[in-house]
C-alpha positions as YAML, in Angstrom:
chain: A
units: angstrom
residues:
- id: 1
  name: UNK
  ca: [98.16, 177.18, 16.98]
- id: 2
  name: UNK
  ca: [99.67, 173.74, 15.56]
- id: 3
  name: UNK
  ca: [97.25, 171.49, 14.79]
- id: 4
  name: UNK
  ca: [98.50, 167.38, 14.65]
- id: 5
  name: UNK
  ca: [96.92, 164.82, 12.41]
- id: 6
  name: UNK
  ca: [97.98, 161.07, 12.67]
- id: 7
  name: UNK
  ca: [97.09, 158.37, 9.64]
- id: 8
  name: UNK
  ca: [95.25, 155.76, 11.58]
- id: 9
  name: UNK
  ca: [96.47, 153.44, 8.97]
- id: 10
  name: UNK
  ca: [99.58, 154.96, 8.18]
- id: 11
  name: UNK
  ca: [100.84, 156.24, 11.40]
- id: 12
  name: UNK
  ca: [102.09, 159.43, 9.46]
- id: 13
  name: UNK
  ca: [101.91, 162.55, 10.98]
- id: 14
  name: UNK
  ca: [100.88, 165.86, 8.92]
- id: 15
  name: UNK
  ca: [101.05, 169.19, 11.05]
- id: 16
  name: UNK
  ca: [99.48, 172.30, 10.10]
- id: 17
  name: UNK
  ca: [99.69, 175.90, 11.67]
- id: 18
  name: UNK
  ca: [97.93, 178.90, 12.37]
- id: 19
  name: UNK
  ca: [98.22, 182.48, 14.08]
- id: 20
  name: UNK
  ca: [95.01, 184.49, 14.33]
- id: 21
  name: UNK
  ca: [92.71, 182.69, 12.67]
- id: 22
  name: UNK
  ca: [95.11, 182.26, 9.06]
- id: 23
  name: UNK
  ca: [97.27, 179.33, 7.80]
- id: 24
  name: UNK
  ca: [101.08, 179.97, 8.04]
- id: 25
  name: UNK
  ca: [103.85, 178.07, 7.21]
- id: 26
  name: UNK
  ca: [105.99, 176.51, 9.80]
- id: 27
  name: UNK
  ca: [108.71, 178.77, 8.36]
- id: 28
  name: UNK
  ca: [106.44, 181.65, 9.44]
- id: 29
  name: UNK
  ca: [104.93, 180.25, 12.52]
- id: 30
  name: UNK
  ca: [108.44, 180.62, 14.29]
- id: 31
  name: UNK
  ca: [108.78, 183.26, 16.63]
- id: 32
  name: UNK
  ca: [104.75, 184.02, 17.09]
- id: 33
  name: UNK
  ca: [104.80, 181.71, 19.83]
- id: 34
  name: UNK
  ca: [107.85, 182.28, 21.79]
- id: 35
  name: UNK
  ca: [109.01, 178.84, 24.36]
- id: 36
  name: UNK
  ca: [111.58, 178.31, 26.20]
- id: 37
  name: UNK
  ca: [110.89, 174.34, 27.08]
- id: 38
  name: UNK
  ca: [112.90, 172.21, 29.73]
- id: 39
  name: UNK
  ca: [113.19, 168.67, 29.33]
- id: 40
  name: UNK
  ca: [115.62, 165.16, 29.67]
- id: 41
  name: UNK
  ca: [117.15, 165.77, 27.07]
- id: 42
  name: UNK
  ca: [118.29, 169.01, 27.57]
- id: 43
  name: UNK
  ca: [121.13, 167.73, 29.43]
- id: 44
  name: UNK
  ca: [122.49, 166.78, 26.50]
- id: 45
  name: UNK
  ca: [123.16, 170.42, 26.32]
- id: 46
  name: UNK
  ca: [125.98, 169.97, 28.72]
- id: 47
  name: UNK
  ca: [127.40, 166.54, 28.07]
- id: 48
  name: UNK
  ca: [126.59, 165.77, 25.21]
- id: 49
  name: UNK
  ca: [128.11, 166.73, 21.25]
- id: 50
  name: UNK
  ca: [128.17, 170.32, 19.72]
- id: 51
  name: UNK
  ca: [125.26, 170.03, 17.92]
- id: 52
  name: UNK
  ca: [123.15, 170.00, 20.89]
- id: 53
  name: UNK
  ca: [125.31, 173.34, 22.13]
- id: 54
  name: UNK
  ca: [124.30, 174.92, 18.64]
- id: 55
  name: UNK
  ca: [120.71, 173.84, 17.97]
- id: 56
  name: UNK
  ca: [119.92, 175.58, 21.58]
- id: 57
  name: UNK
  ca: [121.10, 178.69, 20.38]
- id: 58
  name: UNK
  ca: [119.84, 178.74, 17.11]
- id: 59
  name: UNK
  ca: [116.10, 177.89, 18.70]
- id: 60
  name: UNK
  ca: [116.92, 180.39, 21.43]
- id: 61
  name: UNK
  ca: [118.25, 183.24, 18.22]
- id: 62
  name: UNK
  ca: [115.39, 182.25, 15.87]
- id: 63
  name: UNK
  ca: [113.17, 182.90, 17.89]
- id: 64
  name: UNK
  ca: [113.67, 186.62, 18.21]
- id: 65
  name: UNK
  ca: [115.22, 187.08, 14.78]
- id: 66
  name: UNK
  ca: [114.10, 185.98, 11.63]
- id: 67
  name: UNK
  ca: [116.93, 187.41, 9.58]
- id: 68
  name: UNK
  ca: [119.24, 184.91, 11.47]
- id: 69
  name: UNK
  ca: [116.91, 181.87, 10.62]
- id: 70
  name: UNK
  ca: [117.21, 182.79, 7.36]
- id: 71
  name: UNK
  ca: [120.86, 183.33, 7.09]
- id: 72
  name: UNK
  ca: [121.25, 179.94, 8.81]
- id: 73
  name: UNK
  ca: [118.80, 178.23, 6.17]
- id: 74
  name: UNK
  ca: [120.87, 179.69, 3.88]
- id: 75
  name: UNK
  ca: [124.11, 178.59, 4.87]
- id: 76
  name: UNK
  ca: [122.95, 175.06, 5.38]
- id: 77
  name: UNK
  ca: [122.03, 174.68, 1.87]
- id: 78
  name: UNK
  ca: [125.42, 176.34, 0.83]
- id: 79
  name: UNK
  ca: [127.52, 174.13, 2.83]
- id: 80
  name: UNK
  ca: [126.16, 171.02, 1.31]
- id: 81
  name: UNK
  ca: [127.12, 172.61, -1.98]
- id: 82
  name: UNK
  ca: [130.23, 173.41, -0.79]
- id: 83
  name: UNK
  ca: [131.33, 169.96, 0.37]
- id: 84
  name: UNK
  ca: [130.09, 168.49, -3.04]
- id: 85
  name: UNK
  ca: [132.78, 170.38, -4.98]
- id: 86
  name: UNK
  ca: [135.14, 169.34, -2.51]
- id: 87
  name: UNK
  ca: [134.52, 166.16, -3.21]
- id: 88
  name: UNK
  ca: [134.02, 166.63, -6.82]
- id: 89
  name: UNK
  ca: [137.58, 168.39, -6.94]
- id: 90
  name: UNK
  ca: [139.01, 165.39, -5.22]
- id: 91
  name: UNK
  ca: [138.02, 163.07, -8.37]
- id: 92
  name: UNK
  ca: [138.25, 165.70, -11.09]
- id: 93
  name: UNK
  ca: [134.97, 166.31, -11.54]
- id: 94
  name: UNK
  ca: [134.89, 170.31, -10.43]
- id: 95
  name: UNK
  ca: [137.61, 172.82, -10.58]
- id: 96
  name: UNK
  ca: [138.84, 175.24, -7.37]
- id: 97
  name: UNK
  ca: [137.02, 178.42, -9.75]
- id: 98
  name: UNK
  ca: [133.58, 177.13, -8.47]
- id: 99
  name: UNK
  ca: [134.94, 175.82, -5.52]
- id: 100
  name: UNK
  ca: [135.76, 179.95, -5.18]
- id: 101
  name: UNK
  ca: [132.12, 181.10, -5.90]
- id: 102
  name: UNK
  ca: [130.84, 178.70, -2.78]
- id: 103
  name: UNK
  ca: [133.58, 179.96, -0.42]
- id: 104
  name: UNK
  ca: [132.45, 183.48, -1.01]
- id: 105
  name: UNK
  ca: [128.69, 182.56, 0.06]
- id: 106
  name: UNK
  ca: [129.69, 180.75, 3.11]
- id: 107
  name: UNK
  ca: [131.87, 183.61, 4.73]
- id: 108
  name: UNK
  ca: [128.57, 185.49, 3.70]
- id: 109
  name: UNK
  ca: [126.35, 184.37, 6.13]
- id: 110
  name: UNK
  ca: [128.91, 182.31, 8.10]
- id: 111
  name: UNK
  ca: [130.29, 185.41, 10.14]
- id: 112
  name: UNK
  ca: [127.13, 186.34, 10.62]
- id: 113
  name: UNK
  ca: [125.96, 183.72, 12.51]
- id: 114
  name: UNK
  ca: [128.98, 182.87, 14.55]
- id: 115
  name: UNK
  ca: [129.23, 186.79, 15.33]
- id: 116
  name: UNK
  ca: [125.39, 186.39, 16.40]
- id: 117
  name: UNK
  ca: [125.43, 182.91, 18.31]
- id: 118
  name: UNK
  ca: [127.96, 184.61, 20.70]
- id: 119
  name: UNK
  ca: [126.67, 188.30, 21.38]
- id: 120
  name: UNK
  ca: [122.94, 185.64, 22.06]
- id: 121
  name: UNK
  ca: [124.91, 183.45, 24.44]
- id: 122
  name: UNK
  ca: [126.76, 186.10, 26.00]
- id: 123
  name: UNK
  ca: [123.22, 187.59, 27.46]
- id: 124
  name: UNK
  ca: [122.18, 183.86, 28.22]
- id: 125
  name: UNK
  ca: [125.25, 183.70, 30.65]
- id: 126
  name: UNK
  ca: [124.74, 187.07, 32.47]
- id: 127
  name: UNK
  ca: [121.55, 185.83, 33.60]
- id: 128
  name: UNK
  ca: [122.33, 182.04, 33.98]
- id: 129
  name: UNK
  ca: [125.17, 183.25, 36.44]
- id: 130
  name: UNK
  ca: [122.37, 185.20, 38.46]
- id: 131
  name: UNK
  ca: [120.44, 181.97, 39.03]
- id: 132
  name: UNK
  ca: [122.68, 179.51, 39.20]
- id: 133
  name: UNK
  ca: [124.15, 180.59, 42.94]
- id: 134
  name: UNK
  ca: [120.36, 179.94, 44.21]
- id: 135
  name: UNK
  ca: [120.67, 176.04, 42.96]
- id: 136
  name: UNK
  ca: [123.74, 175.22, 44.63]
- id: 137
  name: UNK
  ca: [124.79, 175.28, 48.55]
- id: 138
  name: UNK
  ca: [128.65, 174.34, 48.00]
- id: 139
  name: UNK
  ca: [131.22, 176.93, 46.00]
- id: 140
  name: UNK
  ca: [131.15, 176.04, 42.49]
- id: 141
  name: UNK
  ca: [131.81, 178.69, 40.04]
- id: 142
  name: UNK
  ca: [129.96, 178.68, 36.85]
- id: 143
  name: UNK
  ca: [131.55, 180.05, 33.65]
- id: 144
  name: UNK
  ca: [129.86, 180.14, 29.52]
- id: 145
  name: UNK
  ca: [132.25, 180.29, 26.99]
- id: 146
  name: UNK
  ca: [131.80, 181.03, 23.41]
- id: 147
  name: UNK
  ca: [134.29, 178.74, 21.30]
- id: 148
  name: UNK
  ca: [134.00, 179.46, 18.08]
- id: 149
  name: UNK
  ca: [135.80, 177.55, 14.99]
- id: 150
  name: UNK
  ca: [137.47, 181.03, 13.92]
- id: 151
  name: UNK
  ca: [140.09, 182.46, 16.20]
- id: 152
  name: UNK
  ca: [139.49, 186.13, 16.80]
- id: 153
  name: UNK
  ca: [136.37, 185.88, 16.11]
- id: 154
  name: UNK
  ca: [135.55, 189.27, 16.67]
- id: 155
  name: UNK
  ca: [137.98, 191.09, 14.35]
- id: 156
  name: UNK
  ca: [137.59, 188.95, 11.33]
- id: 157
  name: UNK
  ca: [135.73, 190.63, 8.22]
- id: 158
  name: UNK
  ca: [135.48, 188.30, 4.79]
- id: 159
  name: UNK
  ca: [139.06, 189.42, 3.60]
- id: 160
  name: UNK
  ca: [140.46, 187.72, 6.49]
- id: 161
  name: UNK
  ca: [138.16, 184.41, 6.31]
- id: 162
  name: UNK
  ca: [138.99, 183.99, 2.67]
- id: 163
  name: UNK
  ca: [142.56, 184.12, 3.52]
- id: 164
  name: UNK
  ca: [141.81, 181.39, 6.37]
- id: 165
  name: UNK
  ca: [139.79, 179.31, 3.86]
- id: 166
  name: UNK
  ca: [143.11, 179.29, 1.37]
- id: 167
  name: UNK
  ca: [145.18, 177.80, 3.41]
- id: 168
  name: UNK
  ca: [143.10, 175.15, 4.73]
- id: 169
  name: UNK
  ca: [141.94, 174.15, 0.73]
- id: 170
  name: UNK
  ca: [144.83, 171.25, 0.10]
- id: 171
  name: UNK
  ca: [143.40, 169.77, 3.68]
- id: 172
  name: UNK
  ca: [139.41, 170.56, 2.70]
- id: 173
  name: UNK
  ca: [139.85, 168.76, -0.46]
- id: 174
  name: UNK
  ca: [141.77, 165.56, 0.97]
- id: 175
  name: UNK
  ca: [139.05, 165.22, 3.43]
- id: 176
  name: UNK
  ca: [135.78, 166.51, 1.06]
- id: 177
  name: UNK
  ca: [134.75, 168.80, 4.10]
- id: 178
  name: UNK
  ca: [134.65, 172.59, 4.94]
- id: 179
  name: UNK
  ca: [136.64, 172.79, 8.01]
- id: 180
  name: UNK
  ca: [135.84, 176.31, 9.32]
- id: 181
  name: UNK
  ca: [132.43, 177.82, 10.01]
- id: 182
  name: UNK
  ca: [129.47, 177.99, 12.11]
- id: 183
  name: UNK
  ca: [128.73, 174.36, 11.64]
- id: 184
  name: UNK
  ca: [131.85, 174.01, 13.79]
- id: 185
  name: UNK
  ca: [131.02, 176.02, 16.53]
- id: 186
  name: UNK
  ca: [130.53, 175.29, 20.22]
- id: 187
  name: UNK
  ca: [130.64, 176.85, 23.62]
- id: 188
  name: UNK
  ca: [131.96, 175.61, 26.53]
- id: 189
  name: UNK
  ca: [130.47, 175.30, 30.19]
- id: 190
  name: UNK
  ca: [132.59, 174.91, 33.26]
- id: 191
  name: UNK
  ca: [132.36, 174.19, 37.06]
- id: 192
  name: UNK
  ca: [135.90, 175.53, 38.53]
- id: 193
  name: UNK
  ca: [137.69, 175.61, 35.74]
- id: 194
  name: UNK
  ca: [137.04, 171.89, 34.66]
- id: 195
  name: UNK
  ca: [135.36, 170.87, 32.00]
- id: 196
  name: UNK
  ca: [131.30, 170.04, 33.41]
- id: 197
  name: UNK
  ca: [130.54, 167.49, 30.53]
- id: 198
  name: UNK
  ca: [133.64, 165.44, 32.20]
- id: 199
  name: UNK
  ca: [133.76, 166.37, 35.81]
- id: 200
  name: UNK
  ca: [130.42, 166.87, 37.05]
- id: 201
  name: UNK
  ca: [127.83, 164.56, 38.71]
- id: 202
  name: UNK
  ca: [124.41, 163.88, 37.11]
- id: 203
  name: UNK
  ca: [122.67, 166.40, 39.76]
- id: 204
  name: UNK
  ca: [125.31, 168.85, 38.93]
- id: 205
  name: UNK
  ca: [124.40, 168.74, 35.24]
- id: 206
  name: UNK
  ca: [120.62, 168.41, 35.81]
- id: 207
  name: UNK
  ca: [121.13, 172.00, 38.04]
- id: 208
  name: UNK
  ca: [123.25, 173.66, 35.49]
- id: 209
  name: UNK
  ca: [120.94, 172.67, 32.79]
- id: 210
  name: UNK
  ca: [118.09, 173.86, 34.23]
- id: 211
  name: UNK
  ca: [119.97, 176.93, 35.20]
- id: 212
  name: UNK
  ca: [121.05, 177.75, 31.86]
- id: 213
  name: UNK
  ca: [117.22, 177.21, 30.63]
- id: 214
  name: UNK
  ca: [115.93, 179.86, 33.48]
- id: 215
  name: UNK
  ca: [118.45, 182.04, 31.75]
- id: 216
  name: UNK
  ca: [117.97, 181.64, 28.43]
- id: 217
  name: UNK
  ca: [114.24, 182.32, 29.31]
- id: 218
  name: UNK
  ca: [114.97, 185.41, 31.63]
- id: 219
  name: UNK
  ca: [117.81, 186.37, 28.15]
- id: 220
  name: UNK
  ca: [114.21, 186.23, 26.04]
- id: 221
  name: UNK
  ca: [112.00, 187.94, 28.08]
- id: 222
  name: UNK
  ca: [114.27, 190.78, 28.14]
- id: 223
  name: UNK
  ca: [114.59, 191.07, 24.57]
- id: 224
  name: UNK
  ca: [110.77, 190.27, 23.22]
- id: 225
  name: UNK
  ca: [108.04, 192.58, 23.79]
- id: 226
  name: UNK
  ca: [105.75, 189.49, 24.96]
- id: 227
  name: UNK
  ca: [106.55, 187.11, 27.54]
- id: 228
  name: UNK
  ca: [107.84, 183.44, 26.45]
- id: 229
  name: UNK
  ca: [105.80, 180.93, 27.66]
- id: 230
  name: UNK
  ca: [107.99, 178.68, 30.60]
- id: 231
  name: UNK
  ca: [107.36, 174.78, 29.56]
- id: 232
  name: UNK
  ca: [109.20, 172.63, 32.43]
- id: 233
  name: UNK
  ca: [108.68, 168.42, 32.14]
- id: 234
  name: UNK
  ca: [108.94, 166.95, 35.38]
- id: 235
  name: UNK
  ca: [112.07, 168.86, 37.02]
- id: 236
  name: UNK
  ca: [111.14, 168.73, 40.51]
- id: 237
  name: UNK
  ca: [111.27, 164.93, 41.34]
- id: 238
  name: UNK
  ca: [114.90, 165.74, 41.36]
- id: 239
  name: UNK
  ca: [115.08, 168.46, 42.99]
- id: 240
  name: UNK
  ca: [115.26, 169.16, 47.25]
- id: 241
  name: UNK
  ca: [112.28, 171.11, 48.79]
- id: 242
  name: UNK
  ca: [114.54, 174.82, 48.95]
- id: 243
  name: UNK
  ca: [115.42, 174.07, 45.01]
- id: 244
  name: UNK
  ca: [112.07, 173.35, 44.37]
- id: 245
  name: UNK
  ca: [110.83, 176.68, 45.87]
- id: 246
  name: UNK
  ca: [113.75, 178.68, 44.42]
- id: 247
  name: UNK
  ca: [112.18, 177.21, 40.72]
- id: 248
  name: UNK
  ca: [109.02, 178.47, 41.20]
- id: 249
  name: UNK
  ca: [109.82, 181.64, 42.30]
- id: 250
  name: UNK
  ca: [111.96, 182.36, 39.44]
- id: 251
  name: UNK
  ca: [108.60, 181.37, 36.98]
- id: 252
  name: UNK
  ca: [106.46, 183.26, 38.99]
- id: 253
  name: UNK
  ca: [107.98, 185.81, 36.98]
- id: 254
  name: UNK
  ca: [106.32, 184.49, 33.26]
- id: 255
  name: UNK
  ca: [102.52, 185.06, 32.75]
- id: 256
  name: UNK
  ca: [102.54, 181.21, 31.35]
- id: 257
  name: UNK
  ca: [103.75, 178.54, 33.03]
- id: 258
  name: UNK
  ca: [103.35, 174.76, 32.06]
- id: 259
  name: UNK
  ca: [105.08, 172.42, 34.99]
- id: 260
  name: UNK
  ca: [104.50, 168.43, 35.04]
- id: 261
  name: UNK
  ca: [104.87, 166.53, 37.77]
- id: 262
  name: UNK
  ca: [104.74, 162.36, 38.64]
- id: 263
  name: UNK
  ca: [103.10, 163.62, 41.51]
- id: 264
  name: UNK
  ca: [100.95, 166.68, 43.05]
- id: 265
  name: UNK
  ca: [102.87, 166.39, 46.48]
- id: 266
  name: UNK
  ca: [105.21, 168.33, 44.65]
- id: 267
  name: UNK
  ca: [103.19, 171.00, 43.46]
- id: 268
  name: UNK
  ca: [100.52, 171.46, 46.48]
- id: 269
  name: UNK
  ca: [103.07, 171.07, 48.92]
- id: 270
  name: UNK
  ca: [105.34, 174.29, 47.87]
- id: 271
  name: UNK
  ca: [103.85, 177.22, 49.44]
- id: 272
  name: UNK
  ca: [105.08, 179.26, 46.51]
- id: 273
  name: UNK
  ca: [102.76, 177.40, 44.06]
- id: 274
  name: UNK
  ca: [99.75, 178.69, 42.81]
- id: 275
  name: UNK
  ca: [97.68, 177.72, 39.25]
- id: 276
  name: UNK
  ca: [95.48, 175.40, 38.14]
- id: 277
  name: UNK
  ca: [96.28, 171.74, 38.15]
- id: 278
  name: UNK
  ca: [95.00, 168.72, 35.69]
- id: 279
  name: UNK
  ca: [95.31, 165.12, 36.01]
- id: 280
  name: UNK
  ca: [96.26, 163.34, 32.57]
- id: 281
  name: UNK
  ca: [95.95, 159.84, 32.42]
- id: 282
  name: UNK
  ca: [96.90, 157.96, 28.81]
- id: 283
  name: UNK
  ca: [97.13, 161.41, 27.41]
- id: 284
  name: UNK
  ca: [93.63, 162.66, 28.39]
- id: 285
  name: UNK
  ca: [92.53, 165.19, 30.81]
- id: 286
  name: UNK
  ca: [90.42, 163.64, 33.75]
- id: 287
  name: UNK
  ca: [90.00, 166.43, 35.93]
- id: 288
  name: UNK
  ca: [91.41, 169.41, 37.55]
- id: 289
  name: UNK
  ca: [91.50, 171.87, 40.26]
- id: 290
  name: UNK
  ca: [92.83, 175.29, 41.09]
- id: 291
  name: UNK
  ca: [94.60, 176.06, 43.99]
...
């Protein structure tokens, strides 16, 4: 359970969590409750930067593996230490010795991860393929792509990354940055060959957004021993009446389902819908029915 406090006076917010009964810390809380959530700005997932790309698979990994949300904590921290002596070389302040000792903690964990984001993603795409088909009535072909910033990814060990990281150190110190890692990496998504960020409509990337969420969800169930709960904000205003029906029969699948709607025509009407439906107005429950 999260539990939200706002500062009348402040406006500050102060959250607080719990699983059975006991206080945890956020750092603990993740993965108890397991959430696959669909929303705007989840197409940012498609067209928009990297970061997006790589903070939906490091939700989607830390959920199911602590180990890799703590590798990733680490590595954060060590790649702000890292950049400091690059900078600090730059002006004389460090020396390329210590420079050394960071380099060797940040192929540490940094294989790791990058070795991890793409075995995760690779799952997410067998199953985002299986859906995606059902959303679409022309031929467009759907294809996930890993793209990480080391080349051959997948026979690199840390002799072979610390060879990489020498001969990019004149260029790493010019620029103060580490230019190899996970912080780098991305995957790419593409309709026919072409690049779907660039080439594809708003609809298409609303479809292959929501595709890839019904995916990653289907990726989770199959890997937890509990159900993730399916959280979808207002996706079927968008959608056409045999798109709306192939969404909730996809979710009928998941124990717990949370769907919002602008209005109920779009619920009540699909003969595939069944649950219990509340009316919010200015954030508060008014009343509800079950159908």
């Amino acid at each position: 359970m999260i539990n939200i406090e706002i500062d009348s006076e402040s406006k500050r917010v102060s959250k607080t969590y719990s699983f059975n009964s006991s206080n945890v810390s956020s750092l603990d809380f993740i993965g108890k409750l397991n959430v696959v959530l669909f929303e705007a700005k989840d197409l940012n997932i498609i067209s928009g930067s990297p970061i997006a790309r790589r903070r939906f698979l490091d939700i989607h990994i830390s959920q199911q593996d602590f180990s890799y949300l703590k590798a990733l904590q680490r590595y954060n921290k060590v790649l702000q230490s890292r950049n400091k002596v690059l900078k600090d070389i730059k002006i004389g302040k460090s020396s390329k010795l210590e420079l050394e000792f960071w380099t060797e903690k940040i192929i540490e964990d940094g294989l790791i991860i990058s070795k991890r984001r793409k075995q995760k993603l690779g799952k997410i795409k067998e199953e985002t393929l299986k859906i995606f088909p059902n959303f679409i009535s022309g031929n467009e072909n759907l294809d996930i792509d890993f793209a990480p910033s080391y080349n051959d990814l997948d026979n690199l060990n840390n002799d072979s990354l610390k060879a990489i990281f020498l001969e990019s150190i004149k260029k790493e110190i010019s620029i103060g940055s580490t230019l190899h890692g996970p912080h780098k990496d991305d995957f790419e998504i593409n309709i026919n060959g072409h690049p779907s960020s660039e080439f594809s409509s708003r609809g298409q990337i609303r479809t292959i957004a929501l595709a890839l969420k019904l995916g990653e969800a289907n990726a989770l169930k199959n890997n937890i021993s509990n159900s993730p709960i399916i959280a979808l904000d207002d996706i079927l205003s968008e959608l056409d009446e045999t798109r709306r029906g192939t969404v909730m029969e996809y979710i009928s699948n998941y124990d717990q389902v949370l769907l919002t709607a602008p209005d109920e025509k779009l619920l009540v009407k699909n003969p595939k819908f069944k649950g219990k439906i509340f009316y919010v107005n200015n954030g508060e429950i008014v009343d509800s029915k079950i159908r």
